[in-house]
C-alpha positions in Angstrom: 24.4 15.1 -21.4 22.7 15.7 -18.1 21.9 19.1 -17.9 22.3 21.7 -14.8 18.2 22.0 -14.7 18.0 18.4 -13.4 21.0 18.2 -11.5 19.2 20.9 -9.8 15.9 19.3 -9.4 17.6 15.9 -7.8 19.3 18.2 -5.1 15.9 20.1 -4.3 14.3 17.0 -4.0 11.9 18.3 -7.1 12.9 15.8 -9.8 9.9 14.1 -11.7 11.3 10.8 -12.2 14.7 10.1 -9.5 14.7 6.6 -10.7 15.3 7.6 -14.2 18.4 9.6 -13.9 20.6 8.3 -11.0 21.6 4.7 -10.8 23.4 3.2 -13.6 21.6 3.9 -17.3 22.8 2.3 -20.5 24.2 5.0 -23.1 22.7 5.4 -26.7 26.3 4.8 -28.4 27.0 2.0 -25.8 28.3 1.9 -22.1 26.5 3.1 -19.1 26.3 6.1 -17.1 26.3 6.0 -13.9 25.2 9.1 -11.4 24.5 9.9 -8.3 23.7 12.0 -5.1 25.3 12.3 -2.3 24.9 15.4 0.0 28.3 16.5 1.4 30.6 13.8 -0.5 33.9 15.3 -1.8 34.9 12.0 -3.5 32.5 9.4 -4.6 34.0 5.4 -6.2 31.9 3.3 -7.6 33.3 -0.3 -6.3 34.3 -2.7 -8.8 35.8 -6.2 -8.2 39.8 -5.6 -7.2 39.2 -2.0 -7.0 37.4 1.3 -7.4 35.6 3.8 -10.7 36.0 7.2 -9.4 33.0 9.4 -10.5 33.2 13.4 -11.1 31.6 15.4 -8.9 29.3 17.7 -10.7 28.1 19.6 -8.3 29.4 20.5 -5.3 26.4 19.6 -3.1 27.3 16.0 -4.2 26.1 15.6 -7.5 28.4 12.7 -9.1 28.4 11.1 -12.3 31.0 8.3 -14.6 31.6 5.3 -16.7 31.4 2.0 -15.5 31.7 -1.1 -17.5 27.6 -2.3 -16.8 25.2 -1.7 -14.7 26.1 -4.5 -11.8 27.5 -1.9 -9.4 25.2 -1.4 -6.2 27.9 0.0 -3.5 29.3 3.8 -3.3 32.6 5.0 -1.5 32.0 8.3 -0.4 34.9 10.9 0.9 34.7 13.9 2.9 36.9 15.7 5.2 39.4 12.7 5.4 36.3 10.5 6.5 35.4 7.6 4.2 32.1 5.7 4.2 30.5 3.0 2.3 26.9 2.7 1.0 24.6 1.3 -1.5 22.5 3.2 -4.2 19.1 2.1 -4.2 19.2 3.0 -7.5 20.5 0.5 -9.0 17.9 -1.5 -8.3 14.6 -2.6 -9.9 11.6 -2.7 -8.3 10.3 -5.2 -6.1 6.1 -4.7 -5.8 4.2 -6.1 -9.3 1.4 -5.3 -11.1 -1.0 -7.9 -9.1 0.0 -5.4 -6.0 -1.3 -2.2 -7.9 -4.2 -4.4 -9.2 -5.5 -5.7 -6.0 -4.5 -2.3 -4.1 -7.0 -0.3 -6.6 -9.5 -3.2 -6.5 -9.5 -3.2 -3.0 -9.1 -6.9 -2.3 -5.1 -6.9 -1.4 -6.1 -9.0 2.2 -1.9 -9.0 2.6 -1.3 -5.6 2.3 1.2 -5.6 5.2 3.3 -8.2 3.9 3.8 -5.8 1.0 3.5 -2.3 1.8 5.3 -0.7 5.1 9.4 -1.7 5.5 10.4 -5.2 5.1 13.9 -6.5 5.2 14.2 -8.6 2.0 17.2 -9.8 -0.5 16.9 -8.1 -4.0 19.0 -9.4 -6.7 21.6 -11.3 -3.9 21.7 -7.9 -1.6 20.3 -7.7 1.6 18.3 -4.5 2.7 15.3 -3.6 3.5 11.7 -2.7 0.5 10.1 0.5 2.2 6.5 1.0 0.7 3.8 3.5 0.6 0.3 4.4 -0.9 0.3 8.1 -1.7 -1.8 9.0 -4.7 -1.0 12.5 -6.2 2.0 13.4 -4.4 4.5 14.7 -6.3 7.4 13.3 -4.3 7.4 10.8 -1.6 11.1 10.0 0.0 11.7 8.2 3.1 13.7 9.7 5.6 15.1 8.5 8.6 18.5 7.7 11.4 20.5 6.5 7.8 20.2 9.3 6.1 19.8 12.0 8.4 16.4 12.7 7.5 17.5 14.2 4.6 14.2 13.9 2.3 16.4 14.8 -1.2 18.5 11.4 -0.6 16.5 8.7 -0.7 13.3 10.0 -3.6 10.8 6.5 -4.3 10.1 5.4 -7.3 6.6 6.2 -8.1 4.7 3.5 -9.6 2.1 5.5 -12.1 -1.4 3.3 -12.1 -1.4 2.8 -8.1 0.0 5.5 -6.4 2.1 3.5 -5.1 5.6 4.4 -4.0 9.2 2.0 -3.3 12.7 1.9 -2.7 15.5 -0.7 -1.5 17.9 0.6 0.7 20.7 -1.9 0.7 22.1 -2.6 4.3 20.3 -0.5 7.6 20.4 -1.5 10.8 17.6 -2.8 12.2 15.7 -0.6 14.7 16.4 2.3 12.6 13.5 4.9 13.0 12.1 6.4 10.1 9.5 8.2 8.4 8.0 9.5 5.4 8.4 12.6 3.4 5.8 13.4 1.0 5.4 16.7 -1.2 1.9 17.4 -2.2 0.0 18.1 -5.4 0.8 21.7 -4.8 4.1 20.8 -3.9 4.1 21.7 -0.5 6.4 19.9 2.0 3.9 17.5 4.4 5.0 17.0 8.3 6.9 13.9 8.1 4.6 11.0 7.9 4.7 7.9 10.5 4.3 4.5 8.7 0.7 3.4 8.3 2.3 0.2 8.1 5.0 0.5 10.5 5.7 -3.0 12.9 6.9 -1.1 15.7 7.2 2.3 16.6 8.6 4.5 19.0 7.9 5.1 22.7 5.9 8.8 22.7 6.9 11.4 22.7 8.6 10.0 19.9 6.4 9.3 17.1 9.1 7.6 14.5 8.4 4.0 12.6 10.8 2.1 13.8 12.5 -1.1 11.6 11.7 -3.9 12.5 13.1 -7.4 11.6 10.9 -10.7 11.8 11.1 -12.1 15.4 10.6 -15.8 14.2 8.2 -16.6 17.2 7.6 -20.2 17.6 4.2 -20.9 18.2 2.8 -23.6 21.0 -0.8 -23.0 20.8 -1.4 -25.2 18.0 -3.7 -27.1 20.1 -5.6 -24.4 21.1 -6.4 -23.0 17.3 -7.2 -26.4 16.1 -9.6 -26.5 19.2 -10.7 -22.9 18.8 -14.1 -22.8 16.6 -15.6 -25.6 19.2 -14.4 -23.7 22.2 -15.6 -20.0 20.8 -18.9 -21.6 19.1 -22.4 -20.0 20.3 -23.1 -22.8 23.0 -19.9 -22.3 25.0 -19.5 -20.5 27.9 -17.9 -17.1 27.9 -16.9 -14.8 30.4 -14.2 -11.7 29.6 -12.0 -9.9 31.7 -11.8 -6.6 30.0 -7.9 -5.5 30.3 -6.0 -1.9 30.3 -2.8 -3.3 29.5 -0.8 -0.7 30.8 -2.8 0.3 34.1 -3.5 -3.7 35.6 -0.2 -3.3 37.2 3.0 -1.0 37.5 6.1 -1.0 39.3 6.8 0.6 42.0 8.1 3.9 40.2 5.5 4.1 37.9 7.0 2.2 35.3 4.9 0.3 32.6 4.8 -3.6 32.9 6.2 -5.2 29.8 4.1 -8.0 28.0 6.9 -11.0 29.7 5.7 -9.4 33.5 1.9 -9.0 32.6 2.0 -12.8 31.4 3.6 -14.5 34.5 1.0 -12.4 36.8 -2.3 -11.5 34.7 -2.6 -15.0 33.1 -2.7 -17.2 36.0 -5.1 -14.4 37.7 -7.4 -14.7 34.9 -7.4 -18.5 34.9 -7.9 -18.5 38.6 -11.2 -16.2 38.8 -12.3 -18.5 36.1 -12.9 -16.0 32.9 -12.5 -17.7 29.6 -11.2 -14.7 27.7 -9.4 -11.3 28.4 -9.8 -8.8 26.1 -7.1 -5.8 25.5 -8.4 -2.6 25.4 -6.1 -1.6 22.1 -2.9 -2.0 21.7 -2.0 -0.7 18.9 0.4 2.5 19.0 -0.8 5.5 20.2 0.6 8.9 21.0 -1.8 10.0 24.2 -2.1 8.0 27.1 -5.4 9.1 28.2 -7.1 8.1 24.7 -6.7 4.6 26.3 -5.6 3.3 22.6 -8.7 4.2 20.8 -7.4 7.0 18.7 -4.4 4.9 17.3 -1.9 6.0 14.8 0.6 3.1 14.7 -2.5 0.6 13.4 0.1 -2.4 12.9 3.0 -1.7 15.8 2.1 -3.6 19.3 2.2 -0.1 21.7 6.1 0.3 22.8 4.9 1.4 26.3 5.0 -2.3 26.8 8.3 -3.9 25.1 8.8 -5.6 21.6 6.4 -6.1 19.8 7.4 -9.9 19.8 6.2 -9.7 24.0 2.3 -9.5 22.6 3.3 -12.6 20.7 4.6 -14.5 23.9 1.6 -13.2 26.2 -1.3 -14.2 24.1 1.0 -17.7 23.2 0.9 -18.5 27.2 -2.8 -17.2 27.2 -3.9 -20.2 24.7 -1.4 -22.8 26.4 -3.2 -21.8 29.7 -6.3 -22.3 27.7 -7.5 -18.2 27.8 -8.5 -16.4 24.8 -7.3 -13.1 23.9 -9.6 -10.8 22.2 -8.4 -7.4 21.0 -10.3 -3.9 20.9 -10.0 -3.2 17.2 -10.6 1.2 15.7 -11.8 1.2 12.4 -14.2 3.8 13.2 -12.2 6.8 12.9 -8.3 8.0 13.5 -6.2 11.4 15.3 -5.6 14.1 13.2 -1.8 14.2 14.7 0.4 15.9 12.0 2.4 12.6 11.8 -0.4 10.5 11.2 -3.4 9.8 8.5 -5.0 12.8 8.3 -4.4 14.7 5.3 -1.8 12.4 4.3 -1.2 13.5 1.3 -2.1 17.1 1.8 -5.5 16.4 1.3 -7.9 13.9 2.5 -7.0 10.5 1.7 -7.7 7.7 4.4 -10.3 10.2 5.7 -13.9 10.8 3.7 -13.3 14.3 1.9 -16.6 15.5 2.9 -16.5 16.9 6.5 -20.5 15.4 7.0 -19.1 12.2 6.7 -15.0 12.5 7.4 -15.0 14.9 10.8 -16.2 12.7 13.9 -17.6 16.1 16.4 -17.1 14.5 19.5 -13.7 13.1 19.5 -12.2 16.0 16.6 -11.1 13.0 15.0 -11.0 12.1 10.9 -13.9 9.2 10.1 -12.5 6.4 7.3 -14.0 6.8 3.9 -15.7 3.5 3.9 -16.4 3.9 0.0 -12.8 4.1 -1.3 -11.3 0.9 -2.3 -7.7 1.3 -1.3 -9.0 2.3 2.1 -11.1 -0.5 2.8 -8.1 -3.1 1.5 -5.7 -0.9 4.2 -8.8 -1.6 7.0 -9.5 -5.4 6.0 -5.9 -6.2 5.9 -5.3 -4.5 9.2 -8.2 -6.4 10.6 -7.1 -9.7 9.4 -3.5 -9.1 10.6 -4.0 -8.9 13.4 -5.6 -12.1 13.9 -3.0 -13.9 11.8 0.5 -12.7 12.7 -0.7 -12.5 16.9 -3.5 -14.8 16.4 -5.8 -12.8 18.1 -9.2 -15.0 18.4 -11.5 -12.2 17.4 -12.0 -8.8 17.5 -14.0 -5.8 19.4 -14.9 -3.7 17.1 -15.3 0.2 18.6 -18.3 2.5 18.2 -19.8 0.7 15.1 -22.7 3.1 15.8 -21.1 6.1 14.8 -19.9 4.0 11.9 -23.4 2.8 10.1 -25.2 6.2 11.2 -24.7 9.1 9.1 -26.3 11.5 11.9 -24.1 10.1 14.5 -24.0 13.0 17.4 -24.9 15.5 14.6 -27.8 17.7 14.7 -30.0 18.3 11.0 -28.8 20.1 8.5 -24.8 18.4 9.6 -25.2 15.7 8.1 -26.0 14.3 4.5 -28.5 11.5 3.7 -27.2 8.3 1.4 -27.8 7.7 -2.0 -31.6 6.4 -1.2 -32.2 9.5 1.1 -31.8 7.4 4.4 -29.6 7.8 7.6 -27.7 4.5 6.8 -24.0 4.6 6.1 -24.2 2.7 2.9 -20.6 2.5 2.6 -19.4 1.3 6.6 -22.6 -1.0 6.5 -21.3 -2.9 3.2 -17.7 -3.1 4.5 -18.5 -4.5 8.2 -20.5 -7.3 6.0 -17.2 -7.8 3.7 -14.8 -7.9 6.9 -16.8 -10.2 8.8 -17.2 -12.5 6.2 -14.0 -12.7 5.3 -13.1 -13.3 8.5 -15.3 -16.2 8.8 -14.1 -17.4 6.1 -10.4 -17.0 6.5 -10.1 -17.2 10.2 -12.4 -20.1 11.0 -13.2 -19.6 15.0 -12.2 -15.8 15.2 -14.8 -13.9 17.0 -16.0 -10.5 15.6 -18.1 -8.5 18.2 -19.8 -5.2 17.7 -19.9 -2.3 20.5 -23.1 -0.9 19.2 -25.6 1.2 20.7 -27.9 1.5 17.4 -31.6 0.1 17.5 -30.2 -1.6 13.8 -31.3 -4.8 13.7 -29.2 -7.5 12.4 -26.2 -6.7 14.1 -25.1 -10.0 14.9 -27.4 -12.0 11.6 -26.0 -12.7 8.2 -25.7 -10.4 5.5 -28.5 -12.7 3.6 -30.9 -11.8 6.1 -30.2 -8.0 6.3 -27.3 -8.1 8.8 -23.9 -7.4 10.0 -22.5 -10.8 10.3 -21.2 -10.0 13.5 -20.5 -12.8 15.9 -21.9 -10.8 19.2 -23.2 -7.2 19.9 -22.7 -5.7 22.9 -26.2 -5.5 24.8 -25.9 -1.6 25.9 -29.5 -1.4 26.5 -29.1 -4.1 29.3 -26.3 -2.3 30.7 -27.9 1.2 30.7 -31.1 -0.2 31.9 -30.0 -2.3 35.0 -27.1 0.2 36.1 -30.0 2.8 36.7 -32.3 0.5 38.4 -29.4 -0.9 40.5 -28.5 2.9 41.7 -31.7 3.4 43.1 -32.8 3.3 46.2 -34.9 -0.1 47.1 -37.8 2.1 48.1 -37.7 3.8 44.4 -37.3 0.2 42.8 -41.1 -1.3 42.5 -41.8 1.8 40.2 -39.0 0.9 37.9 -39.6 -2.4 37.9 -39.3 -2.9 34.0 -35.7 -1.9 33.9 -34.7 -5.4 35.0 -36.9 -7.5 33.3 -37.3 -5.3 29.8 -34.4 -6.7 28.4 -35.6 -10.1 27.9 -38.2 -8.9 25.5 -35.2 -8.9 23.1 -32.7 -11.0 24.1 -33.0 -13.0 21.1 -32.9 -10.7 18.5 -29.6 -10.5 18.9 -26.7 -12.9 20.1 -25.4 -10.7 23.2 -22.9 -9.9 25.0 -23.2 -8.1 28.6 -21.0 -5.9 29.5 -19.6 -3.7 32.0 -16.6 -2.1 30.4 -14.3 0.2 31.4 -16.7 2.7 30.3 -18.8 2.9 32.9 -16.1 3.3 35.7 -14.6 6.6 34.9 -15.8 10.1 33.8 -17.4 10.6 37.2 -19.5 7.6 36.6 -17.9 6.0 40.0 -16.5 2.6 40.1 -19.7 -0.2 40.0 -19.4 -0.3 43.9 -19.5 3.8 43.5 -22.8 3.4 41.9 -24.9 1.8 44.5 -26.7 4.1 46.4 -25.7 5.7 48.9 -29.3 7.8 50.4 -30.6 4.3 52.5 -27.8 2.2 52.4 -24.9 1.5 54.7 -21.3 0.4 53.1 -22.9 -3.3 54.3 -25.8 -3.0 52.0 -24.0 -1.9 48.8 -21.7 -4.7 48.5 -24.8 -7.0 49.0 -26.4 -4.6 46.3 -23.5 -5.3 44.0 -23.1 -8.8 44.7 -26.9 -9.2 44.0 -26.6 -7.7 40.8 -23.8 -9.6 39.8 -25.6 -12.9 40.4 -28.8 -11.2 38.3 -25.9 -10.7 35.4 -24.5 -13.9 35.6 -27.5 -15.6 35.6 -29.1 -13.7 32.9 -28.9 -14.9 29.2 -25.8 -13.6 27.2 -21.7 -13.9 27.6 -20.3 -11.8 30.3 -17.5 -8.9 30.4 -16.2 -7.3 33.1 -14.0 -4.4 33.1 -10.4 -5.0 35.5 -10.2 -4.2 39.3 -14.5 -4.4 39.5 -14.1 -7.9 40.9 -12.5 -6.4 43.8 -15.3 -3.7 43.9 -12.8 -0.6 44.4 -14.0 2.5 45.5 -11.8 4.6 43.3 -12.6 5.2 39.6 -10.1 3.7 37.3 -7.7 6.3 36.1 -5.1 5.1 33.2 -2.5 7.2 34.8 -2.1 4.3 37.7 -2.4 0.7 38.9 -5.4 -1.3 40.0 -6.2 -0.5 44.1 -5.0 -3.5 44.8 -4.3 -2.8 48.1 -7.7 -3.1 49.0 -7.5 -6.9 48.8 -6.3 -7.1 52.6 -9.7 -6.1 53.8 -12.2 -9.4 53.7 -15.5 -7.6 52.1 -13.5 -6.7 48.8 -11.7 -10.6 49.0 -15.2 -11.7 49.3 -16.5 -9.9 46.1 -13.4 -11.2 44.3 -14.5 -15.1 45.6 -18.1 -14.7 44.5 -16.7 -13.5 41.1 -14.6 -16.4 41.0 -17.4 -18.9 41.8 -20.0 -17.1 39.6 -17.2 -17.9 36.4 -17.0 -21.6 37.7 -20.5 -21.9 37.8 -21.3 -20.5 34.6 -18.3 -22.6 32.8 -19.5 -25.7 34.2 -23.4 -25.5 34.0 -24.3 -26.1 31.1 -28.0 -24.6 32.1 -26.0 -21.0 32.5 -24.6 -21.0 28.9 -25.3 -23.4 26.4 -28.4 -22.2 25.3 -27.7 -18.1 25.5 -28.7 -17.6 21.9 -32.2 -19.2 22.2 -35.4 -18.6 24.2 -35.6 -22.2 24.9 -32.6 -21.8 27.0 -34.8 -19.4 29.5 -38.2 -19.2 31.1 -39.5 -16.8 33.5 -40.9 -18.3 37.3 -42.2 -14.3 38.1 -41.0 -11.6 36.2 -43.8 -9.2 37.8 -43.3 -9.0 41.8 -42.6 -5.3 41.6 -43.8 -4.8 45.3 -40.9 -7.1 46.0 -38.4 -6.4 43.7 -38.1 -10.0 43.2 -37.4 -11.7 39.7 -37.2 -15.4 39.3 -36.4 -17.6 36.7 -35.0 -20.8 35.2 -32.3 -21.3 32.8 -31.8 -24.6 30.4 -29.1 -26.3 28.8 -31.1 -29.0 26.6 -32.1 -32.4 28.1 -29.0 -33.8 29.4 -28.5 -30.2 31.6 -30.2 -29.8 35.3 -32.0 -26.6 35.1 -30.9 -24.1 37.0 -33.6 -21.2 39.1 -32.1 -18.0 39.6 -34.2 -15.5 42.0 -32.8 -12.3 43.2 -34.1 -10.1 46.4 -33.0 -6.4 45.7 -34.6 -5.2 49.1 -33.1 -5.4 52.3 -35.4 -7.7 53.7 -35.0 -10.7 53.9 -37.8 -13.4 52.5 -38.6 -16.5 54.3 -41.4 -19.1 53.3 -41.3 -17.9 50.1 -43.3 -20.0 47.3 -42.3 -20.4 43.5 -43.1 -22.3 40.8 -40.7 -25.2 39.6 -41.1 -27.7 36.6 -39.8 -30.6 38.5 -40.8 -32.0 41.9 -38.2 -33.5 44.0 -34.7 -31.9 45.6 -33.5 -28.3 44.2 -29.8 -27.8 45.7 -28.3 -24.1 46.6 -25.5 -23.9 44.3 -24.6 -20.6 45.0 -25.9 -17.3 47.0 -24.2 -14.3 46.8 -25.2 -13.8 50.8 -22.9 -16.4 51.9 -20.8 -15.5 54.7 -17.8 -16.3 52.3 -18.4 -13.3 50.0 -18.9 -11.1 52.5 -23.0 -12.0 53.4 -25.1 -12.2 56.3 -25.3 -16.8 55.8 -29.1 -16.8 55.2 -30.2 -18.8 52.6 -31.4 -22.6 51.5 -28.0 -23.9 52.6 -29.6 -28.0 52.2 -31.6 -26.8 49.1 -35.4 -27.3 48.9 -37.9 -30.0 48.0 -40.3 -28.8 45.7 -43.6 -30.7 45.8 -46.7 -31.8 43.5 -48.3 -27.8 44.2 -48.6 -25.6 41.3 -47.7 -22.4 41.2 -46.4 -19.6 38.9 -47.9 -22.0 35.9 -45.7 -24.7 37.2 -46.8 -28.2 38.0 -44.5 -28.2 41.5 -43.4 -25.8 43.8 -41.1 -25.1 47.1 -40.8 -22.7 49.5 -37.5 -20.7 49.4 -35.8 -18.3 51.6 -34.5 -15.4 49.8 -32.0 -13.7 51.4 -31.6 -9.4 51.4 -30.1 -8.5 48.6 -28.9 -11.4 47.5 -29.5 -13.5 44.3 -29.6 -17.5 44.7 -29.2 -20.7 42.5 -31.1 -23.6 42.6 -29.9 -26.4 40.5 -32.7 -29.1 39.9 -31.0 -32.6 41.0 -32.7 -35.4 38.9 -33.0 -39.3 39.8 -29.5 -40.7 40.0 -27.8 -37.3 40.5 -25.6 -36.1 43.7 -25.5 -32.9 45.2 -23.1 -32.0 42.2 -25.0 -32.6 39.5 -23.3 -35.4 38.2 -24.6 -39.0 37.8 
């Protein structure tokens, strides 16, 4: 006989065990019991073929129990106020997760966690409904809670399963787009803020920060060409050149509204492929409640963000990317997490997903909660999310944010905040051994995906194999090279001869790691200025800083490493980007920012089809300096190589204002050296002085060189030369 103490605990939501007290249960003298709970139900059936079971009601709060003939009855019919209502009881059910998911969960090698934890609508035991999911060690109650049950968090209890802390339920029937949450009640038995899904698909627009169901869209995939053709296209030697995307900010309507992904794809895609870039990469997508975080302190880690549509629209856009043969990277936050009440933090009512010691779990410049790296479950929940990601939208790699405040313990803190590892160093032990576990995996798993590391650390090894004291990352971001030539680049060109080195430093160590340059959306806001903004304004008129700008982009495009530039720079706006509204595009009618948006356009055709400008990025013998030391000039010149079947190619760039006639440099071949590009063309905006029939360069060493020619270098200005062998026309072809 049930007694009144549990009837009790099931209404208060306190009961130890829900599972083994409501549902149908077999009676020791034969026959089975069947009970249960049903907040405001006068009348509760239990259907039966042909008919109905009446149960007694108990309790008046809806407490029900009766005899059935077995334990095959899975739908109620509830009574109240002359309303009638049908439903099924979850309890009646068995469970659907096994003992391989506790396993792997503890062991931390469950790589398909999302197919298994989260809500999923499945068929159990010949009824439809939907296995809801959740890892929450210690809690002594977890219930999910939602638009079905009025967010009642004493109707639907989960069954806890004991070695895993893992919790479940079926909920026969729901409508799909239901929102929903967790309840959890702690080890103390406090009630937690309801809990978002860490595994939610989709989620709600903010304010609202609700789960939401979400049923499988069955997307049906056209870019099998482009994954079968993906590790050749995204190998070392190919070229690359990113447009670095805020998804929400490229373009909006005229009131303000967002873009979904359906409008960004008919407009952004075509832009990208006709300005040449071979990538775009999102800035994150993944949900996230404040607009100005930009995506980087997500909550919703596997819901698409619905300030753009379904989550089946980021399916369609990066589909047409690879059709129109674009890549799509995506900025990817395994660094830390918000500490919104609905969220991670303290999921449990005490740290869980975030490192229990403050040293190593508080970020102090975001007030954020930092991963702890060192827990199993954790790292299955990152590595699962990671892979995810590139399976189900086939992302083709991966940015991975602010890996520097990842592998460094004393990350913005001061001594005595922070705690040394195990062998008294600095070293994150634990983030450094799961960056080398994710990136191999994904190497192995994902053949062709890309995994690239924003890192600002002097670690070396970023981008070298675990064997050989890496990170196994694909590509590091090469900050150094953009601190280093922003700063020489603001200065005035009468300043420049005494700063000579931050130009030419960076090929020191080009090699040491494979790189990426970039100028990311970082350094356009924050009072930065725009990259246009940053030229200098103390000796220069508006003339002379678009040449500055165009200069310097000819000096990064030229220079060894892939290539990423942040949205709306191509144009060279004078506004700093602001998330809160669309790109300037209206500055596109004037012909100096057109021309800045040509030369970027030419500068990505160039680079895609010379080999000299890519192929060899990863290895000195792809580069060779002609004068890296004319600081009186602020001249650099040198050649790039793309192995014997390439034409080299001499890049030389002028940053002063005057202009350079008759001026001699070394070249390793004698005969015709065509002008393949000058950023002072009239076209882009320039003044038309340059080498417009190329040069002959003779049998008259200089600069080391066996031949030489005499060059005009324009002011401000960079220049190609393309060397055009025997047999060759002016297009480098034979």
């Amino acid at each position: 006989m049930i007694s009144a103490a549990e009837i009790t605990a099931i209404i208060e939501a306190r009961h130890a065990d829900p599972f083994g007290l409501l549902g149908p249960h077999r009676l020791p003298g034969g026959g089975t019991v069947l009970r249960a709970f049903i907040p405001g139900a006068e009348t509760l059936s239990a259907e039966e073929a042909g008919g109905a079971i009446p149960l007694t009601r108990l309790h008046k709060a809806g407490f029900f129990e009766g005899l059935v003939p077995g334990p095959g009855h899975r739908w109620l019919q509830a009574g109240a106020g002359g309303v009638a209502w049908r439903e099924g009881d979850p309890y009646a059910f068995g469970p659907s997760l096994g003992a391989l998911d506790d396993h792997l969960l503890l062991e931390g090698t469950h790589h398909l966690l999302p197919a298994r934890l989260g809500a999923h609508p499945v068929v159990l035991e010949g009824v439809a409904g939907w296995r809801f999911a959740l890892w929450a060690p210690h809690a002594q109650r977890v219930s999910v809670v939602g638009d079905f049950n009025r967010w009642d968090g004493s109707r639907h209890p989960m069954r806890r399963r004991v070695d895993s802390g893992l919790w479940e339920i079926f909920l026969p029937g729901l409508h799909p787009a239901a929102a929903y949450k967790f309840e959890i009640r702690s080890r103390e038995g406090m009630i937690m803020p309801l809990k978002a899904d860490p595994y939610g698909f989709a989620a709600e627009l903010r304010p609202g920060t609700a789960s939401l169901l979400h049923t499988p869209d069955g997307h049906r995939w056209g870019d099998a060409a482009w994954l079968q053709a993906r590790p050749a296209r995204q190998a070392r030697g190919q070229p690359m050149s990113i447009y670095e995307v805020h998804a929400t900010s490229w373009k909006r309507h005229w009131d303000g509204r967002f873009w979904n992904w359906d409008e960004l794809a008919a407009a952004l895609i075509p832009y990208v492929v006709d300005l040449g870039f071979t990538h775009i990469e999102l800035m994150p997508v993944m949900e996230h409640p404040l607009d100005m975080s930009w995506g980087y302190q997500p909550i919703g880690l596997h819901a698409p963000t619905a300030r753009l549509g379904e989550p089946a629209g980021l399916k369609r856009f990066i589909d047409a990317a690879h059709q129109a043969e674009i890549g799509v990277l995506l900025d990817w936050v395994p660094a830390h997490f918000p500490k919104d009440a609905h969220g991670l933090a303290m999921f449990t009512g005490e740290p869980l997903y975030e490192h229990p010691d403050p040293r190593r779990g508080a970020h102090p410049d975001w007030g954020t909660a930092i991963y702890d790296f060192g827990r199993p479950e954790v790292l299955a929940f990152l590595v699962a999310n990671a892979l995810f990601w590139l399976r189900e939208y086939h992302a083709d790699g991966l940015r991975v944010d602010a890996v520097s405040s990842m592998i460094r313990l004393d990350y913005s803190r001061a001594e005595g905040e922070w705690a040394p590892n195990a062998e008294g160093g600095r070293e994150n032990l634990d983030a450094v051994a799961f960056l080398r576990r994710l990136n191999a995996l994904v190497r192995q798993e994902m053949p062709g995906a890309l995994m690239i590391a924003e890192d600002a650390t002097d670690r070396p090894g970023i981008s070298r194999p675990p064997e050989e004291g890496g990170l196994g990352f694909h590509m590091k971001w090469n900050m150094g090279w953009m601190n280093d030539t922003l700063r020489y680049m603001a200065l005035e060109p009468a300043q420049r001869p005494h700063h000579h080195r931050l130009m030419n430093f960076s090929i020191l160590y080009a090699w040491n790691e494979d790189f990426l340059l970039p100028l990311s959306h970082d350094e356009v806001v924050h009072g930065k200025a725009t990259l246009l903004g940053r030229m200098p304004e103390a000796g220069m008129d508006d003339w002379q800083r678009f040449a500055n700008l165009r200069a310097y982009w000819g000096f990064m495009w030229g220079h060894p490493g892939k290539k990423l530039l942040f949205m709306g720079q191509e144009f060279a706006p004078w506004r700093e980007w602001a998330e809160s509204r669309e790109l300037d595009w209206w500055l596109l009618q004037y012909p100096r920012h057109q021309g800045m948006q040509g030369l970027v356009r030419a500068l990505n055709h160039l680079h895609r089809n010379e080999a000299a400008l890519h192929a060899l990025d990863h290895a000195p013998q792809g580069f060779g300096w002609i004068d890296a030391n004319d600081a009186a000039h602020c001249d650099f010149a040198w050649l790039r190589f793309g192995g014997p079947d390439a034409p080299p190619i001499a890049v030389l760039s002028n940053f002063t204002p005057q202009p350079r006639e008759f001026h001699r440099i070394g070249l390793p071949h004698a005969g015709q050296w065509d002008e393949v590009l000058n950023t002072d063309d009239l076209g882009w905006g320039g003044s038309g002085m340059g080498n417009p029939g190329g040069v002959r360069a003779v049998a008259d060493t200089s600069h080391g060189f066996a031949a030489s020619a005499m060059v005009t270098l324009p002011p401000l200005a960079t220049i190609y030369l393309r060397y055009r062998a025997e047999g060759m026309d002016e297009h480098g072809e034979r």
